[in-house]
C-alpha positions as CSV (number, residue, x, y, z in Angstrom):
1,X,9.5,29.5,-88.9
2,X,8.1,28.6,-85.9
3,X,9.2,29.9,-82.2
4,X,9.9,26.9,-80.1
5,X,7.6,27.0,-76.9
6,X,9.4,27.8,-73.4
7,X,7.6,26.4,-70.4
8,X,8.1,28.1,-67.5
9,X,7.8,26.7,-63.7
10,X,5.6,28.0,-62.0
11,X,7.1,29.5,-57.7
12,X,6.0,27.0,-55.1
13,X,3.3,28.1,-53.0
14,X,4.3,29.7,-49.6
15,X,1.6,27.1,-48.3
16,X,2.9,24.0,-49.8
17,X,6.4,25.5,-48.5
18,X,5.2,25.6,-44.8
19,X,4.1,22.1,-45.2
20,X,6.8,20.8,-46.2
21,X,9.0,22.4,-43.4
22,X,6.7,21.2,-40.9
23,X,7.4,17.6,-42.1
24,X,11.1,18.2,-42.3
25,X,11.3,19.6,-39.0
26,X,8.7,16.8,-37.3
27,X,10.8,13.9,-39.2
28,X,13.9,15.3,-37.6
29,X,12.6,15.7,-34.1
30,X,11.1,12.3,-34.2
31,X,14.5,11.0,-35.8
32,X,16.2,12.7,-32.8
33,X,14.2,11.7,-29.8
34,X,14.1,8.1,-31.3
35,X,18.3,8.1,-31.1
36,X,18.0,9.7,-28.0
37,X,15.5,7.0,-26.6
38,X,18.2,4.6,-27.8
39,X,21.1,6.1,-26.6
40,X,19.6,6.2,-23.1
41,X,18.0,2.6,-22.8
42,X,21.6,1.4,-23.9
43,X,24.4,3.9,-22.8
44,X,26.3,2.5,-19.3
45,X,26.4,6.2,-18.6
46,X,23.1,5.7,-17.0
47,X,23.3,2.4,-15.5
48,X,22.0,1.5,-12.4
49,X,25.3,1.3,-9.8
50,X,23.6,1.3,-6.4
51,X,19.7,0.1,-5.3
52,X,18.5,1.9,-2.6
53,X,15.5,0.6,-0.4
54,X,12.8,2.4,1.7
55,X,9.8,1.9,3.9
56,X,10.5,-1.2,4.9
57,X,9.0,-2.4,8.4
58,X,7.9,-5.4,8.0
59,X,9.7,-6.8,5.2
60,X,13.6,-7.1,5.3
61,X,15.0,-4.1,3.1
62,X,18.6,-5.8,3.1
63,X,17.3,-9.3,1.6
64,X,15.2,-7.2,-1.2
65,X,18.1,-5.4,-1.8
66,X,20.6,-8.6,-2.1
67,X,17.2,-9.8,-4.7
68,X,17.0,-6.3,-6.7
69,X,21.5,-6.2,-7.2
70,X,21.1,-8.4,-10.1
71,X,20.0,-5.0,-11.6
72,X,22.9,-2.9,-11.2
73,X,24.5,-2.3,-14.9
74,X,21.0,-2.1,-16.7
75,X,20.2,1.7,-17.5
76,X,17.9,3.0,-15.5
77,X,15.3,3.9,-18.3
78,X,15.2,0.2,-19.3
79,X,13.9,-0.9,-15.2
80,X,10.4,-1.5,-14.9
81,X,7.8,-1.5,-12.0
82,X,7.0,-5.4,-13.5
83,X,10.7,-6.2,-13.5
84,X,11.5,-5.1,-9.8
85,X,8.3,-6.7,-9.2
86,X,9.3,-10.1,-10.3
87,X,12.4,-9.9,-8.6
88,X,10.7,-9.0,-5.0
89,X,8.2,-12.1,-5.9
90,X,5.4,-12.7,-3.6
91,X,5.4,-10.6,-0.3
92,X,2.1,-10.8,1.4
93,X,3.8,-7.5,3.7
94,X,4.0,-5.6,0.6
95,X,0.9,-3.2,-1.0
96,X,3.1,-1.8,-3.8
97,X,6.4,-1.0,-4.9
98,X,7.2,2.8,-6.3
99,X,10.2,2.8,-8.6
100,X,12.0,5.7,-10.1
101,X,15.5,6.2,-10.6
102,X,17.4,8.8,-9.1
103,X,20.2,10.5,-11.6
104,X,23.0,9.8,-12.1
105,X,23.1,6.0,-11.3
106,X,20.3,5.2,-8.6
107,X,17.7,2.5,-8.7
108,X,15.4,3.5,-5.6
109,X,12.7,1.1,-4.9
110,X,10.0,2.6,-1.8
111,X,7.9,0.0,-0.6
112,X,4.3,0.4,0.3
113,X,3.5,-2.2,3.1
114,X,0.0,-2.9,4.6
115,X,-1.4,-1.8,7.5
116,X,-1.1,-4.3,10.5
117,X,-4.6,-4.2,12.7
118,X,-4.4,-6.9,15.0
119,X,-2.3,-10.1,16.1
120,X,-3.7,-13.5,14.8
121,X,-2.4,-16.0,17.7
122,X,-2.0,-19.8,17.0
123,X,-0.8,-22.2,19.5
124,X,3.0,-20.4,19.7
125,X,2.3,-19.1,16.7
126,X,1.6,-15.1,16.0
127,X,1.2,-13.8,12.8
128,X,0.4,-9.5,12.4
129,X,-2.7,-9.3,10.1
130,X,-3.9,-6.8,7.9
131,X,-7.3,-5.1,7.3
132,X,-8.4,-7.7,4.7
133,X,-7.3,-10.8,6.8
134,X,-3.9,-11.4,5.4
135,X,-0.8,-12.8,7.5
136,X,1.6,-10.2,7.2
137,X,4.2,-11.1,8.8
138,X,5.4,-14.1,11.7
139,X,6.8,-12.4,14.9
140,X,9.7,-13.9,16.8
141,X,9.0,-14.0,20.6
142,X,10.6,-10.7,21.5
143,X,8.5,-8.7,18.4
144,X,5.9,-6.6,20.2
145,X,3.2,-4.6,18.7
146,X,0.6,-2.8,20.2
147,X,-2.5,-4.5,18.4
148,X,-5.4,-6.6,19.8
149,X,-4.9,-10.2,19.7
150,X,-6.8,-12.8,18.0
151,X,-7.3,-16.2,19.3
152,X,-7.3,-18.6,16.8
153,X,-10.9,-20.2,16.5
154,X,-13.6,-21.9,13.7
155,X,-14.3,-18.5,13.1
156,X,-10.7,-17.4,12.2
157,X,-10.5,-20.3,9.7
158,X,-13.4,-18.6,8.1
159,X,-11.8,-16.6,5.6
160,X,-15.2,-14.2,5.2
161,X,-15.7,-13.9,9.2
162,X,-11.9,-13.5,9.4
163,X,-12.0,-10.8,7.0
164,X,-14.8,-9.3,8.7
165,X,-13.5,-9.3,12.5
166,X,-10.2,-7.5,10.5
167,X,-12.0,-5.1,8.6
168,X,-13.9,-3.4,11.1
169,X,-10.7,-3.2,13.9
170,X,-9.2,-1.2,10.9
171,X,-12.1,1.0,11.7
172,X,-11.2,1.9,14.7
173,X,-9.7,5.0,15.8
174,X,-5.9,4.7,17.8
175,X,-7.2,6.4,20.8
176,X,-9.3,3.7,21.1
177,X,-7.7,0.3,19.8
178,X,-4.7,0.9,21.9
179,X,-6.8,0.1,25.1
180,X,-8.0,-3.0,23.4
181,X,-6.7,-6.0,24.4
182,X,-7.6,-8.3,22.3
183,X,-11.0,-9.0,19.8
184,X,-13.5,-11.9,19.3
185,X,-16.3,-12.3,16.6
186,X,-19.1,-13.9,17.8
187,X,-21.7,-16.1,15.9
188,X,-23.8,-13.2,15.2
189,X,-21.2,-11.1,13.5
190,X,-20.6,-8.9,16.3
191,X,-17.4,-7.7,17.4
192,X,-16.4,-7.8,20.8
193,X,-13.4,-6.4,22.1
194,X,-11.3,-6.8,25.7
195,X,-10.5,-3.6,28.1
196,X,-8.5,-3.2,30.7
197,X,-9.7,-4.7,34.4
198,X,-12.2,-7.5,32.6
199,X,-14.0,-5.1,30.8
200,X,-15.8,-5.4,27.7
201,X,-17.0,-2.9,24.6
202,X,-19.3,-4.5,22.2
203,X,-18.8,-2.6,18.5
204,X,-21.3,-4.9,17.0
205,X,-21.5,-4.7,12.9
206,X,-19.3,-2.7,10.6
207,X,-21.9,0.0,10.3
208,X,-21.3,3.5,11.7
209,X,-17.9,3.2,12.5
210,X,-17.8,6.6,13.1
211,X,-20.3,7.4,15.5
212,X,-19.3,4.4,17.1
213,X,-15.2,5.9,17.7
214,X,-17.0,9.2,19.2
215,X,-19.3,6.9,21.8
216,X,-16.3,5.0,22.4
217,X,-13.7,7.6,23.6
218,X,-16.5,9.1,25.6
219,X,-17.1,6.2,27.5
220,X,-13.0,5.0,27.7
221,X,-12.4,8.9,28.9
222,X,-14.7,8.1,31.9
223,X,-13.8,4.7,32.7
224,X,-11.1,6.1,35.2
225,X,-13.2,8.7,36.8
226,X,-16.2,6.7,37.4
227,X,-16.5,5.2,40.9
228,X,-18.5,2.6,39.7
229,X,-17.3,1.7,36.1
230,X,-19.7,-0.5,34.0
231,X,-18.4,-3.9,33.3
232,X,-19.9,-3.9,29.9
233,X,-20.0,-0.8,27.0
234,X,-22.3,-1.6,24.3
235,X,-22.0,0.7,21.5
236,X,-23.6,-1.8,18.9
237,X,-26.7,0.9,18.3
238,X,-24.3,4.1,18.9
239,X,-27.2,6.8,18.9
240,X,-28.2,4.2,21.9
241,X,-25.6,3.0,23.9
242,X,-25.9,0.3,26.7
243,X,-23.8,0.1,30.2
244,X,-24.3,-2.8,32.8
């Protein structure tokens, strides 16, 4: 008579046991932060109840804020930089738009706007201009800034020469371009730029725009003092300035 055979199971491995709590415990935390995910993209616990904007200066915060309302009651997790975007559409003003939401129910939207260098003047028309030769903004008759002005010319409606005549006045220090009256590029691409009592200051290129600030102040700081100012400051070769 034969003993029937008893197969016995062999203990799981301690290693195979730590793998397999691993997977349990990832699975579960992936489980969870997926329903959590959900939860918040679709819970009107976190939905957006007020829009706040700031930095606005040059663009009109209330009308971005009448444009943005149509988002209050969408959770905040679920409002994108693209979808406030497409709401504010096209501002020329605007350099970027920050958006983060501000708990409990906050959308806040801080606007980045560009940096105004000069006044572009047309006829009636003035427009503030930035750095890279955009119109900004239209100002009413009563809007001052204190920028140089820039007479409309054939060299204005050159978007390159434009670009260039804004580009280096965004070069120059504050000290300085608030004594400038207004700014001219000539057919040589050199900036020239209008001082107080008929005076002139020739920056020249865009080229040591440094050097050029230092010369500059110098020669401003004296203009007062001096009993017989120069009509005419040429800082176009800085490390060789010329007065007459």
């Amino acid at each position: 008579m034969t003993e029937t055979a008893k197969v016995l199971p062999l203990p799981e491995s301690p290693e195979r046991k730590r793998r397999k709590l691993i997977l349990i415990i990832t699975g579960s935390v992936v489980l969870l932060s997926l329903a959590a995910v959900l939860v918040l993209s679709f819970t009107p616990l976190l939905a957006a109840k007020h829009v706040q904007v700031t930095g606005t200066t040059l663009v009109d915060g209330e009308q971005l804020g009448e444009r943005l309302a149509v988002l209050e009651g969408t959770p905040l997790p679920r409002i994108s930089e693209s979808m406030v975007q497409d709401l504010v559409g096209e501002q020329p003003a605007i350099d970027e738009l920050v958006v983060r939401a501000q708990m409990p129910d906050t959308l806040v939207v801080e606007v980045i706007e560009a940096e105004p260098v000069a006044i572009l003047v047309d006829g009636e028309a003035r427009h503030l201009v930035s750095s890279d030769g955009r119109k900004l903004k239209n100002l009413g008759e009563d809007e001052e800034y204190k920028l140089p002005t820039i007479a409309a010319s054939e060299r204005t409606e050159d978007p390159e020469a434009f670009q260039l005549l804004t580009g280096i006045l965004s070069t120059i220090d504050t000290e300085v371009i608030e004594q400038i009256s207004s700014a001219t590029l000539t057919q040589a691409d050199f900036v020239e730029l209008a001082l107080p009592k008929k005076r002139s200051l020739i920056w020249g290129d865009e080229n040591k725009p440094a050097l050029k600030n230092q010369v500059a102040k110098i020669f401003l700081e004296e203009l007062d003092s001096s009993e017989n100012p120069p009509k005419v400051i040429d800082i176009s070769n800085p490390e060789n300035p010329v007065t007459y």
